[in-house]
N, C-alpha and C positions, 0 to 999 in steps of 0.2 A: 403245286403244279407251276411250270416256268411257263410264263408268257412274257411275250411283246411287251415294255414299258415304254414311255415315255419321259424322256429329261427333267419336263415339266411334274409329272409326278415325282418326282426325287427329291426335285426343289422344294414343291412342294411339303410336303413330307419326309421327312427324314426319317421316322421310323420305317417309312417304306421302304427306307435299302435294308435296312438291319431286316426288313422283314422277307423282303427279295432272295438276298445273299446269305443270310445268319448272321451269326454271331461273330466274333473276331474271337479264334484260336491262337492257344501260342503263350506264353514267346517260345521262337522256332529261335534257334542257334546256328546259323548258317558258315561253313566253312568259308574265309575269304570276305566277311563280310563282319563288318565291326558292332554294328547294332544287332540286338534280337528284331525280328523278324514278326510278323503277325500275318495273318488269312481270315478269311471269311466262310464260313464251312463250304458254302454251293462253292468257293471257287476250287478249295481243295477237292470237294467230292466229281469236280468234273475235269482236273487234271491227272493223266491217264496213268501216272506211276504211284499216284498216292490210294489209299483205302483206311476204311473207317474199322476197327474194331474196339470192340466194346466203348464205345465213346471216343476212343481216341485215334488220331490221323496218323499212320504210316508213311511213310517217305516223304513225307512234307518239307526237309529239309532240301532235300534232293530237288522235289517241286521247284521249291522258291530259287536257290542255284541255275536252273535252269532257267527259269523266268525271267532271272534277273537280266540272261543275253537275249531274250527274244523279245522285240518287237511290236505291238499288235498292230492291223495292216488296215486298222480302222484309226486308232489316236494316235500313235505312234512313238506310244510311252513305252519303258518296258516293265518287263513283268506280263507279258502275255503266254498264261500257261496251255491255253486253250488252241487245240492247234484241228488243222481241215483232216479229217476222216482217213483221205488219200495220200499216201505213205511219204506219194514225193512231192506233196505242192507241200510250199516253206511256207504261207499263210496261217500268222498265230493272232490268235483274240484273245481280249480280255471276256469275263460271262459276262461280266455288268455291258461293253461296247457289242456283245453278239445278245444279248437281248435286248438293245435300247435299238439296233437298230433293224436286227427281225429278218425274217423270210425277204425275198427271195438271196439276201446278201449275206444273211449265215442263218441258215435252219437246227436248230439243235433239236435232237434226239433225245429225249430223257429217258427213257424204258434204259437207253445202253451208255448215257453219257459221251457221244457220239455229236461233233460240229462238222457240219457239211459246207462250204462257201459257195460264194455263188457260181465260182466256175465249176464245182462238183457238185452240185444240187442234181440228180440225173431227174429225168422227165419225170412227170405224173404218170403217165404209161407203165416207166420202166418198173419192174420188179423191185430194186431194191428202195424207189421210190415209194413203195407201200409200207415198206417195213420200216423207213425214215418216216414214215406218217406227211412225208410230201404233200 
């Protein structure tokens, strides 16, 4: 189950990301790009082109390419594959930067692999806020 970490537990603990994120997949062979490539399984299973069969990650390549232009809107490294729910906000996060720093500034959805930021978090009220586990 993904929850809320903090920094401090990372530093802590090291196995705690390996245990956070998985393992490191790969090497990935990315077009455009001179080194092989590696991921972390939560980060592949929560970017929205890649999937997992029989053990192994589908369009991972693709993933990582993509990654490599975007941004994340929290560190502002890139490699941020993790992007906001709503179709047209440009807001990408890294999993590791959208669970260190939590609700209400990115809510993730696990049931559907689903990041919401905080300017699309809709209310407690709302409807799809029950189904986000808001």
């Amino acid at each position: 189950m993904l929850q809320k970490v903090g920094l401090a537990d990372l530093r802590s603990s090291p196995e705690g990301l390996v245990r956070l994120l998985g393992k490191l997949r790969g090497p990935f062979v990315v077009r455009g790009q001179s080194e092989e490539c590696f991921a972390h399984d939560q980060c592949l299973l929560w970017t929205p082109e890649c999937f997992e069969v029989n053990g192994q990650f589908r369009n991972a390549e693709k993933a990582i390419a993509r990654g490599a232009k975007q941004r994340c809107a929290l560190c502002r490294r890139e490699g941020a594959t993790l992007g906001c729910h709503v179709r047209k906000c440009r807001r990408s996060f890294h999993v590791l930067c959208a669970l260190v720093v939590g609700p209400p500034t990115c809510t993730l959805d696990p049931k559907r692999f689903l990041l919401s930021c905080s300017e699309h978090t809709p209310p407690a009220s709302h409807p799809v806020a029950t189904a986000l586990g808001v």
